[in-house]
C-alpha positions as CSV (number, residue, x, y, z in Angstrom):
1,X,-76.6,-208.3,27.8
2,X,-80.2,-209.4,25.9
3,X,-80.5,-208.8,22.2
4,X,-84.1,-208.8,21.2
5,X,-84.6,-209.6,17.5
6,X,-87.5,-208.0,15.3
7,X,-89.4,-211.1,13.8
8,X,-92.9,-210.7,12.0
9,X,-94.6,-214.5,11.1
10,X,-96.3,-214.5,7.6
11,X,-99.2,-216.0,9.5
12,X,-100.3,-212.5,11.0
13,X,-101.1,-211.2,7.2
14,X,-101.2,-213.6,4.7
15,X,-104.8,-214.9,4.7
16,X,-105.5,-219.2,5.6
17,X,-106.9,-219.6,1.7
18,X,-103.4,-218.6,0.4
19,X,-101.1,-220.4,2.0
20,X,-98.9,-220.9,-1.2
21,X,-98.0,-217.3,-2.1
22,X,-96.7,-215.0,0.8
23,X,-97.6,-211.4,0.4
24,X,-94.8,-209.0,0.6
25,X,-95.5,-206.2,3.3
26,X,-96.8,-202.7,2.2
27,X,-95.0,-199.4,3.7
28,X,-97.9,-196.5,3.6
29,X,-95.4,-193.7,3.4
30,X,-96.0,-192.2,1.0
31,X,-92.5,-190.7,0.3
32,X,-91.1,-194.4,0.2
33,X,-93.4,-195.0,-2.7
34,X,-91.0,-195.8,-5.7
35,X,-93.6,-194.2,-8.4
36,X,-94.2,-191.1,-6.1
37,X,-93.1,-188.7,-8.6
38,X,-94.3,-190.4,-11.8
39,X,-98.1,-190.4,-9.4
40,X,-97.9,-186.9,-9.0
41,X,-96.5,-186.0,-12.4
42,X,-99.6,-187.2,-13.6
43,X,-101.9,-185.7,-11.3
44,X,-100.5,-182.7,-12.3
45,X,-100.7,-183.4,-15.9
46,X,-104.4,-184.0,-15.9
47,X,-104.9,-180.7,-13.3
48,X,-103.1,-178.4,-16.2
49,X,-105.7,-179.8,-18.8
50,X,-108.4,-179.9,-16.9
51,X,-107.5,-176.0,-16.1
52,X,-107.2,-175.5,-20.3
53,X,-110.5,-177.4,-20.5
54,X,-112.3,-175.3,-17.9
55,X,-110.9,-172.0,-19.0
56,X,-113.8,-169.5,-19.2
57,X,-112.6,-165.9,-18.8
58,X,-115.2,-163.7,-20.3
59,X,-118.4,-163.1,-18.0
60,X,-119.9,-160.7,-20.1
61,X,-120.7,-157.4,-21.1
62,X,-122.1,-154.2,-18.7
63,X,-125.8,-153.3,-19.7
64,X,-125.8,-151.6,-22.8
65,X,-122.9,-149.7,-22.8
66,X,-122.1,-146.6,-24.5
67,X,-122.6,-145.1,-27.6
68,X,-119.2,-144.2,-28.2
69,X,-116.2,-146.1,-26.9
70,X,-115.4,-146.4,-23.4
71,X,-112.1,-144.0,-22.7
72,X,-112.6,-144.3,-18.5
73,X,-113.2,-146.6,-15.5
74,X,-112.8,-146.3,-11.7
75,X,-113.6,-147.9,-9.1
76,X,-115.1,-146.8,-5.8
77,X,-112.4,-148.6,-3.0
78,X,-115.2,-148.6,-0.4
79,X,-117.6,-150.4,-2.2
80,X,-116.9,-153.7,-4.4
81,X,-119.7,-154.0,-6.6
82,X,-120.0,-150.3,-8.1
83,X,-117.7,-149.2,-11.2
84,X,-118.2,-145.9,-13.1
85,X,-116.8,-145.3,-16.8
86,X,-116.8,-142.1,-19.1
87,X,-117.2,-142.3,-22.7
88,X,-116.4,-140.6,-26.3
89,X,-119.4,-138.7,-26.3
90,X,-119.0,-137.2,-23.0
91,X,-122.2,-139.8,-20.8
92,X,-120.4,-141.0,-17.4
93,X,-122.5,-144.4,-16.0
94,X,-121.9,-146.0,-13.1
95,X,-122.6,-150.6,-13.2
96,X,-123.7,-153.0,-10.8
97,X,-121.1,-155.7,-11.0
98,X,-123.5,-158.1,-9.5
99,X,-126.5,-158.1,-11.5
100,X,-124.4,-156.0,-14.8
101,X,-126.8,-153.2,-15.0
102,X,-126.7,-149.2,-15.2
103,X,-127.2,-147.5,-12.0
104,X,-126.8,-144.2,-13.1
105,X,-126.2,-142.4,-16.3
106,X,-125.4,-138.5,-17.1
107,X,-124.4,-136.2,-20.1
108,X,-121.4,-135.2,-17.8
109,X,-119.1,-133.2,-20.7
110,X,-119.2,-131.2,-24.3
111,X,-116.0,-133.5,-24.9
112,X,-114.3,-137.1,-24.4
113,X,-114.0,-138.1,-20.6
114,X,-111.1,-138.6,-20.4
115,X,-110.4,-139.5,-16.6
116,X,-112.4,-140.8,-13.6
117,X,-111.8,-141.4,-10.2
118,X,-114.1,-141.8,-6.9
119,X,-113.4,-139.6,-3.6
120,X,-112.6,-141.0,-0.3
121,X,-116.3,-140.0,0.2
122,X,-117.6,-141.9,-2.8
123,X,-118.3,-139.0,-4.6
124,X,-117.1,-139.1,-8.1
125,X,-114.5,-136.6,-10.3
126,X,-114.8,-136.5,-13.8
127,X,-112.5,-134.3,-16.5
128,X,-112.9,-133.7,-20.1
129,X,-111.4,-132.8,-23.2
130,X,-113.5,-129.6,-23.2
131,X,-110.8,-128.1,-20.0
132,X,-113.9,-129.0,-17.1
133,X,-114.1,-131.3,-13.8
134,X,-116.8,-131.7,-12.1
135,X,-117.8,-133.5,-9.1
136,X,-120.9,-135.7,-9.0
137,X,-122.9,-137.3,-6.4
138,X,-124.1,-140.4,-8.3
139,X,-127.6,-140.1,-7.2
140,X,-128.3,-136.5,-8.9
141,X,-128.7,-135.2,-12.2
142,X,-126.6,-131.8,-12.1
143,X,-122.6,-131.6,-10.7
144,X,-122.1,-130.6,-6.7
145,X,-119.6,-128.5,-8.1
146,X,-117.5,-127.5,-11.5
147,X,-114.0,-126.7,-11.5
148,X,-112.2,-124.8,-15.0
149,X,-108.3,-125.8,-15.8
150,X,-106.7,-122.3,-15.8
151,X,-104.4,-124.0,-18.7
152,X,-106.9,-123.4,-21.5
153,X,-106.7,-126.8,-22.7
154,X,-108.1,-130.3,-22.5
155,X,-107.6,-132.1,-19.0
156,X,-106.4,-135.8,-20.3
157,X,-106.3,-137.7,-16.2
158,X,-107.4,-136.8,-12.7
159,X,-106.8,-138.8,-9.9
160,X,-107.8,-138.0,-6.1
161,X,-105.4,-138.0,-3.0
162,X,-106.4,-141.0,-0.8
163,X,-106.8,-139.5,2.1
164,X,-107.5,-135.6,1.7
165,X,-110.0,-133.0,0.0
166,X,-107.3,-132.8,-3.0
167,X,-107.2,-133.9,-6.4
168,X,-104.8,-133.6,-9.4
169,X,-105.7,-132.9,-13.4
170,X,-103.1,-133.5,-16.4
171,X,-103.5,-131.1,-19.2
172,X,-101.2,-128.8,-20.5
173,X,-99.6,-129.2,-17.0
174,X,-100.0,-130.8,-13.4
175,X,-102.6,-128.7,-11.4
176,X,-103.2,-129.1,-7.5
177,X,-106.7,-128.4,-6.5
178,X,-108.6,-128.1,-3.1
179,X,-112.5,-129.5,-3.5
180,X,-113.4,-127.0,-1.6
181,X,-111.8,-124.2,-4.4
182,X,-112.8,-123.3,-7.3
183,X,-109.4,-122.8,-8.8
184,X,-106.0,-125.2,-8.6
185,X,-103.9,-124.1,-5.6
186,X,-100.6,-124.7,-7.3
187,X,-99.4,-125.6,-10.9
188,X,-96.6,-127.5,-11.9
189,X,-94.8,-128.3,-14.8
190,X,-91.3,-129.5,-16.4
191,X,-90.8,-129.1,-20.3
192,X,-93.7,-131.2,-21.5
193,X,-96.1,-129.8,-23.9
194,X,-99.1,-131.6,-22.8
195,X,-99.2,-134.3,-19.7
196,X,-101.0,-137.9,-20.7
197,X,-102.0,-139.5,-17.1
198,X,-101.2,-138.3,-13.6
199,X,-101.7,-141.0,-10.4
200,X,-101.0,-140.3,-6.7
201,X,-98.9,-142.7,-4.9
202,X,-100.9,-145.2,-2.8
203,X,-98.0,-145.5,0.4
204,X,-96.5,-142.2,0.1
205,X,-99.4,-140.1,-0.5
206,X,-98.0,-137.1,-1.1
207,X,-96.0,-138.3,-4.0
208,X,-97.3,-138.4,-7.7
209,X,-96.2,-139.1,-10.9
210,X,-97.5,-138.0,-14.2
211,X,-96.7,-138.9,-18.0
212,X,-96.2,-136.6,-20.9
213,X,-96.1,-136.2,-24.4
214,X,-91.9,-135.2,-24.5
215,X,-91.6,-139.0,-23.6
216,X,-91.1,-138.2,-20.0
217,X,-92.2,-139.5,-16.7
218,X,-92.0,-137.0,-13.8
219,X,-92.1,-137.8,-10.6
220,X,-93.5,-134.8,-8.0
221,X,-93.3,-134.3,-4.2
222,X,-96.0,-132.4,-2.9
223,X,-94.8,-131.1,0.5
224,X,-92.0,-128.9,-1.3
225,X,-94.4,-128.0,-4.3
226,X,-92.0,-128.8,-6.8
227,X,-90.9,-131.9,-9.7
228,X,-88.1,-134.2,-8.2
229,X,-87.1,-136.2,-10.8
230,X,-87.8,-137.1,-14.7
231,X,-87.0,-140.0,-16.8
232,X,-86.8,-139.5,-20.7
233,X,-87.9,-142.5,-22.8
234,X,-87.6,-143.4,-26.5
235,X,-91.0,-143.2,-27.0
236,X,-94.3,-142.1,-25.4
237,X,-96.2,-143.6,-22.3
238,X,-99.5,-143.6,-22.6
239,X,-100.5,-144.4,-18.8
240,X,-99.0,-145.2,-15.0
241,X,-99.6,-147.2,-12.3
242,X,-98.1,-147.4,-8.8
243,X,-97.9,-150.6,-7.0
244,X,-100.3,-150.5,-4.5
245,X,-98.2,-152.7,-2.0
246,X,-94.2,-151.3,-2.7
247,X,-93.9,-147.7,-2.4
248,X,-91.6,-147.1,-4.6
249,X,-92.6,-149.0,-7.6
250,X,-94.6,-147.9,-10.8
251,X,-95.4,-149.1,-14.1
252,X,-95.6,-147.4,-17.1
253,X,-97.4,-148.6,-20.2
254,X,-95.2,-147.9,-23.8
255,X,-95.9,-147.3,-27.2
256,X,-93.3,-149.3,-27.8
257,X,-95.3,-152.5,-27.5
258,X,-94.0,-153.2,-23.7
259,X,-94.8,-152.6,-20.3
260,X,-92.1,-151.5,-17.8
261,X,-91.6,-152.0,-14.2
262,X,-89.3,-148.8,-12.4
263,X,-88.1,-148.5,-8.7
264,X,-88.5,-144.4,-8.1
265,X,-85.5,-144.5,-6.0
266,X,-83.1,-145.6,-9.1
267,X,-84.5,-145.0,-13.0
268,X,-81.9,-145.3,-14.7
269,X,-82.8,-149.1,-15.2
270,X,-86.1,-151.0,-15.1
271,X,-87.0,-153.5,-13.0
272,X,-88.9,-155.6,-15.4
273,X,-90.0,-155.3,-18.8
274,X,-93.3,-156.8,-19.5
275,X,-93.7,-158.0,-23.1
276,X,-95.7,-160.3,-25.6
277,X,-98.2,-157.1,-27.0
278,X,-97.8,-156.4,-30.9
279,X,-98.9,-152.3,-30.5
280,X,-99.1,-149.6,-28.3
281,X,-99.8,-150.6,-24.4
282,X,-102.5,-148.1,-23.5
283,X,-103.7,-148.6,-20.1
284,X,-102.5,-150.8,-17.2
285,X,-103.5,-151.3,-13.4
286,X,-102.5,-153.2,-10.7
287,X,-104.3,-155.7,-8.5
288,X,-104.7,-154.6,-4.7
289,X,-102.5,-157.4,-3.9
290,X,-99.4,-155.6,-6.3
291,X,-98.4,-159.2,-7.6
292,X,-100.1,-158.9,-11.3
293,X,-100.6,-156.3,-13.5
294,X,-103.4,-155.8,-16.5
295,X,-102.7,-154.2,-19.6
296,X,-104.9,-152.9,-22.6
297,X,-103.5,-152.6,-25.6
298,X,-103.9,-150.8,-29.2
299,X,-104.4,-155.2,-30.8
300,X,-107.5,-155.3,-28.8
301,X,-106.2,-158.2,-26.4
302,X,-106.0,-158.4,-22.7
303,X,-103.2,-159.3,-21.5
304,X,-102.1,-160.3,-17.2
305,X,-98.2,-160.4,-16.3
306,X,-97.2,-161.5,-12.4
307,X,-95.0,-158.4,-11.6
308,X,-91.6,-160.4,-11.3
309,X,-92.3,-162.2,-14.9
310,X,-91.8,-160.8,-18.0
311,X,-94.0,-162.4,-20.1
312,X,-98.1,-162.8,-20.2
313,X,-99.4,-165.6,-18.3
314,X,-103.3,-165.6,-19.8
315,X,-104.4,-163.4,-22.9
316,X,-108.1,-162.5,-22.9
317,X,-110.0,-161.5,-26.1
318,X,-113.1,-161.1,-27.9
319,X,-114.6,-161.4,-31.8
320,X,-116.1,-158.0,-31.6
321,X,-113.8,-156.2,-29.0
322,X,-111.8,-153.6,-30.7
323,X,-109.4,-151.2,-29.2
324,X,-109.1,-151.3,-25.3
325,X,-108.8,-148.0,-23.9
326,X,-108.7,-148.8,-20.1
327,X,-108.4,-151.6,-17.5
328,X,-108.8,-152.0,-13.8
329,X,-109.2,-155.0,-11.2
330,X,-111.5,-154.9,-9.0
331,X,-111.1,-154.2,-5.2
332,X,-111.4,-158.3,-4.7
333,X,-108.5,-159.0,-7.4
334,X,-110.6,-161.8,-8.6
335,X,-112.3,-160.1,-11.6
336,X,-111.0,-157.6,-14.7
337,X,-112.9,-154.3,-16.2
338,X,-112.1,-153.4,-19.4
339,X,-113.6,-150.8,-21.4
340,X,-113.0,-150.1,-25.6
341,X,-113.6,-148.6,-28.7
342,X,-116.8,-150.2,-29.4
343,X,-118.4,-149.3,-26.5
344,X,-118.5,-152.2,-24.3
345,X,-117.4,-152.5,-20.5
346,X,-116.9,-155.9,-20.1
347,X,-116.0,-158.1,-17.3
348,X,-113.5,-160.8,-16.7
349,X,-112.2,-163.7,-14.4
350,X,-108.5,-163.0,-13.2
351,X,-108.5,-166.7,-13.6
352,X,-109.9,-168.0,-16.1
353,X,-110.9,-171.7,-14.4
354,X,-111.9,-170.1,-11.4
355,X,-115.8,-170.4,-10.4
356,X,-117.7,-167.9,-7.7
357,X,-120.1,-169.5,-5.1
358,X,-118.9,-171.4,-1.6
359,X,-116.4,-174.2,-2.1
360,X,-116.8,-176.8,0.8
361,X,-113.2,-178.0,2.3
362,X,-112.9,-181.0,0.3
363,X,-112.9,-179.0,-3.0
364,X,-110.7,-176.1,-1.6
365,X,-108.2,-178.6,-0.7
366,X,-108.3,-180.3,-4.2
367,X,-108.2,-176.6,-6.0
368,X,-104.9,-176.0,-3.5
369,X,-103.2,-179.6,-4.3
370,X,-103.7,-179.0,-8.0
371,X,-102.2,-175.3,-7.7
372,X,-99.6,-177.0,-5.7
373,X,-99.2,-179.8,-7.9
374,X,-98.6,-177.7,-11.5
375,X,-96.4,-175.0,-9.8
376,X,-94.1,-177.9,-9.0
377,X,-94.0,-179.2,-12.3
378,X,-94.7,-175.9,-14.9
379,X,-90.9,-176.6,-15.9
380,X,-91.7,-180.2,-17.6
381,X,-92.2,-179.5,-21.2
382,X,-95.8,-181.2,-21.7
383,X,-97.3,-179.3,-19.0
384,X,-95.2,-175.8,-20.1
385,X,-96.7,-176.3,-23.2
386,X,-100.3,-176.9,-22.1
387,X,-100.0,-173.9,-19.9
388,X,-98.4,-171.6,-22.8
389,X,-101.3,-172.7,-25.3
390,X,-103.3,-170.1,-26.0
391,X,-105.4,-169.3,-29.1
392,X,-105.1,-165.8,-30.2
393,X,-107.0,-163.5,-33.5
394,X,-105.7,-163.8,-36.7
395,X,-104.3,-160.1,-36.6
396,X,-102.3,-160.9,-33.6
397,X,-100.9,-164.3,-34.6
398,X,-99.1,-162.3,-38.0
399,X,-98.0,-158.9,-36.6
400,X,-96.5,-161.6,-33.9
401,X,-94.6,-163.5,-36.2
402,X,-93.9,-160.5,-37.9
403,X,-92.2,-158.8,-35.1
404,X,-90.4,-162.0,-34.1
405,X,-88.8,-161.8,-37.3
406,X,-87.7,-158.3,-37.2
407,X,-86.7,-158.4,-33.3
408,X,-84.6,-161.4,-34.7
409,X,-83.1,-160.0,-37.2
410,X,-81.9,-156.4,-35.3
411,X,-80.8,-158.8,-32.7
412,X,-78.4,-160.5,-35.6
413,X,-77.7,-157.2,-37.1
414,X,-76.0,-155.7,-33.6
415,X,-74.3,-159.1,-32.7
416,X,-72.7,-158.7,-36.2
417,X,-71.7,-154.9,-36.0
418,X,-70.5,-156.2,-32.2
419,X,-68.1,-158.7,-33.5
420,X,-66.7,-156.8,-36.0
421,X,-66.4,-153.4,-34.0
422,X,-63.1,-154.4,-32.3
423,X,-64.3,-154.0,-28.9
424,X,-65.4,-150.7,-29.5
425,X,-69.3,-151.7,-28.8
426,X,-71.1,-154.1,-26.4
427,X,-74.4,-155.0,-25.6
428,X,-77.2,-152.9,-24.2
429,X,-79.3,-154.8,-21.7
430,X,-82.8,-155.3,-22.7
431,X,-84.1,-153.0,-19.4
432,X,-81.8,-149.7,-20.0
433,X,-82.1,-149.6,-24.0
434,X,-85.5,-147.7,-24.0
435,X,-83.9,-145.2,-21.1
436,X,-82.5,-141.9,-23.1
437,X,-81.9,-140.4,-20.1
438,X,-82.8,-139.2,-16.2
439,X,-82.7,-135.8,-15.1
440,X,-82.5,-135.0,-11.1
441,X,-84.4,-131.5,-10.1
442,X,-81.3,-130.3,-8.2
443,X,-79.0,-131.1,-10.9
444,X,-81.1,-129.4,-13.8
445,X,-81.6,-126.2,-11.2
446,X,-77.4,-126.3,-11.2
447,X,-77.2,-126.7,-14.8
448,X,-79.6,-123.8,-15.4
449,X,-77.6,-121.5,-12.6
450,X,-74.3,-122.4,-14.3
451,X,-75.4,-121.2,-18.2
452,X,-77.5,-118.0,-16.9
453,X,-74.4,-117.1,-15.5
454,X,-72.4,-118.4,-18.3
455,X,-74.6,-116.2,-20.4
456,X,-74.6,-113.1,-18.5
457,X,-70.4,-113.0,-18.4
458,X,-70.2,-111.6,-21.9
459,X,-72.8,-109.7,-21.5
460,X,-71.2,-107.6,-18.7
461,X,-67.9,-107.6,-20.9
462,X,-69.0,-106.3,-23.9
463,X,-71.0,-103.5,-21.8
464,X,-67.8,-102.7,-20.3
C-alpha cells in the first residue's frame, strides 16, 4: 500500500526578489474568512445610512388640487396611471400620475363626496352627502346615470362588486343596487344609526363588510341577503380594508389612535394591532401585494406598517399638510396617494430611497445585497437605531410623549390594582381589550325568538 503525501514548495508562490520572507497561502472562501461577519457588518452599516441619507419620499403634489379638502380617492385597477378624488365642495377630478396633471374635472354633487370607486368598466361611482350617486364616464360633462338612496340621508361610502353590474352605498344603512336600476335591489341593516364605510371583499366577492357609527363592524353575505356577524368595539372605526391576498382578513382603522388587523372567521381577538398614531386613524388601504398597509390619520402624518408588525416602519409628512382624509397605493405598490384637508393630493414613494427609471444588473444586484445585508443585521443596535430615526412635527413629538406617559401610567395603575386584587383580576391582552363584544346572526335571531316569546307568555295569562 502507497501513501501519497500532499507537499506544496514555497518556490511555486513566493516571488525570486523575496526570498527572505515566505508568504503564508490565501484561502478565497469566503466563509473561512476570520473577519467575515465584522466585513459584512459594516457593509451593512454603511447600506442603512446611505438608505437614511437618500430618503426622499415626497414626489409632489397633483396639479392644483381642490378648493376644499380632498375627502376621496380611487383608483382605476385597469389602468396604473389614472386616480380620481372627490372633494369638500362636491368637484370630482381625475390625475395623471405620470405627468401630475388634471384630466378631468366636474361639479359632481350639492354636498361632500364622500366616496369613490371605478367600475370593472372604468366607469366611475360617486356618492354624496346630499343622498345621490351618480355614474360618470370621465370623458363627459353630465352623469350616464343618477341613482337616489331611498334612506333620506347622506350616502358616507360606495364601493363596486369586482366582477358584476352591482354596487353598495353606506348611509343610514347598507343598500344593494343593480347599475342597470334605478333603485337599491335590497337593504340591509343591524342596529347602527348611520353606516361610516362599506368595502366588498376582493377573494370572496360576494362578502362585504361595512362600519358604523354604534362602534360596530358587520360583516354581510350577499347570496342569503342577510348580516352574518357583528363585532362591537370601544370606540368608532372610521374606515375598512380587506386584504387583497387573504380572504379572510380586514383591517379596520380606530379612533382610538390604532389600526387593527381581524381574521373574519374568529373576532373575538385581533390579529395585530397596529400602533405609533397620536389621534384618530381615518383612512387605511392595502397594497395589492397584502404585506403593508397605509394609514391616514387625524396628526396629519402618514404612516406604513408590514401587516405582521405592529409598529410603523417609515412616517411620511409635510409643513403644510393638514388632516389626511384618505390613502391608497397604487396598482404597482410602489407609490402612496394621499389626499387632506387643505386640498392637496399628493404623491409618495412606498420607499423612501427607492429611485424609478431602468436599473442595469449590476445595480439591482447591489440594491438586493444591501436589502439582504440590513435585514440580517436590523437587530444590532446601531443599525436598529439608524433605521428607527425618524424626524417627526413638533405636535406629534408632544402628544407622543404625552401619551407615552399616560399609557405608562394606566399600565402601572392595573399592575397595582392586579397585585393587590388577590387573584381576583388578571391581565387583558393588548389585542381583546378594545373587543366589547361579537354577536353571531343566528344567535341574536335565537335570542330575539326566545324574549318575543318570553314576552308574549304573560300576555296570554293575564288575557286568560
Amino acid at each position: 500500500m502507497k501513501f501519497k503525501t500532499i507537499s506544496r514548495s514555497a518556490d511555486d508562490y513566493v516571488p525570486v526578489a523575496n526570498t527572505q520572507s515566505a508568504r503564508q497561502p490565501r484561502n478565497l472562501d469566503p466563509d473561512m474568512h476570520p473577519f467575515e461577519r465584522a466585513r459584512e457588518y459594516t457593509r451593512a452599516l454603511n447600506a442603512t445610512k446611505l438608505d437614511r441619507m437618500f430618503a426622499a419620499p415626497f414626489l409632489g403634489q397633483l396639479g392644483a388640487g381642490h378648493v376644499d379638502g380632498v375627502y376621496s380617492l380611487a383608483k382605476n385597477p385597469l389602468k396604473l396611471g389614472v386616480l380620481a378624488s372627490g372633494s369638500g365642495d362636491g368637484v370630482v377630478k381625475t390625475w395623471d400620475l405620470g405627468s401630475h396633471e388634471e384630466q378631468w374635472s366636474v361639479n359632481a354633487h350639492d354636498g361632500i363626496v364622500r366616496g369613490l370607486c371605478y367600475t370593472p368598466k372604468s366607469q366611475l361611482l360617486s356618492c354624496s352627502s346630499d343622498g345621490t350617486v351618480k355614474l360618470w364616464s370621465p370623458s363627459t360633462m353630465s352623469p350616464l346615470q343618477t341613482y337616489h338612496s331611498l334612506s333620506g340621508g347622506g350616502l358616507m361610502s360606495i364601493d363596486h362588486h369586482y366582477s358584476e353590474d352591482q354596487f353598495i352605498t353606506a348611509g343610514t344603512q347598507l343598500e344593494v343596487w343593480d347599475t342597470n336600476r334605478s333603485k337599491p335591489k335590497s337593504t340591509l341593516s343591524w342596529g347602527a344609526d348611520n353606516l361610516s364605510s362599506v368595502r366588498f371583499n376582493h377573494t370572496e366577492t360576494n362578502i362585504c363588510a361595512s362600519t358604523g357609527n354604534d362602534r360596530s363592524i358587520v360583516v354581510y353575505d350577499l347570496r342569503t341577503n342577510s348580516p352574518v356577524q357583528k363585532l362591537v368595539t370601544t370606540l368608532n372605526n372610521n374606515a375598512l380594508a380587506w386584504n387583497p391576498m387573504e380572504a379572510f382578513v380586514f383591517a379596520a382603522a380606530s379612533e382610538d389612535h390604532n389600526a387593527y388587523l381581524y381574521d373574519m372567521r374568529n373576532m373575538k381577538r385581533a390579529l395585530n394591532v397596529f400602533q405609533d398614531h397620536v389621534a384618530a386613524v381615518l383612512d387605511l388601504d392595502f397594497s395589492p401585494t397584502g404585506q403593508e398597509l397605509v394609514t391616514g390619520s387625524y396628526d396629519r402624518t402618514i404612516r406604513i406598517f408590514r401587516a405582521n408588525e405592529g409598529h410603523s416602519r417609515d412616517i411620511y409628512h409635510t409643513k403644510r399638510m393638514q388632516r389626511v382624509f384618505s390613502v391608497r397605493f397604487t396598482m404597482d405598490s410602489r407609490y402612496i396617494a394621499s389626499g387632506s384637508d387643505d386640498g392637496n393630493v399628493r404623491m409618495w414613494r412606498s420607499v423612501a430611497n427607492d429611485r424609478s427609471g431602468i436599473k442595469s444588473a449590476k445595480q439591482r444586484t447591489k440594491i438586493e445585497y444591501d436589502r439582504a445585508l440590513t435585514e440580517r443585521y436590523k437587530h444590532m443596535p446601531e443599525i436598529r437605531r439608524i433605521n428607527a430615526a425618524r424626524r417627526v412635527p413638533k405636535a406629534v413629538k408632544v402628544a407622543r410623549n404625552i401619551k407615552r406617559e399616560e399609557l405608562e401610567a394606566m399600565k402601572r395603575r392595573h399592575l397595582n390594582y392586579v397585585k393587590n386584587s388577590k387573584g381576583r383580576a388578571g391581565f387583558t391582552p393588548e389585542r381583546e381589550k378594545h373587543i366589547v363584544g361579537v354577536g353571531i346572526a343566528d344567535k341574536v335571531a335565537k335570542q330575539t325568538q326566545k324574549q318575543r316569546r318570553k314576552e308574549k307568555k304573560p300576555q296570554q295569562e293575564t288575557s286568560e
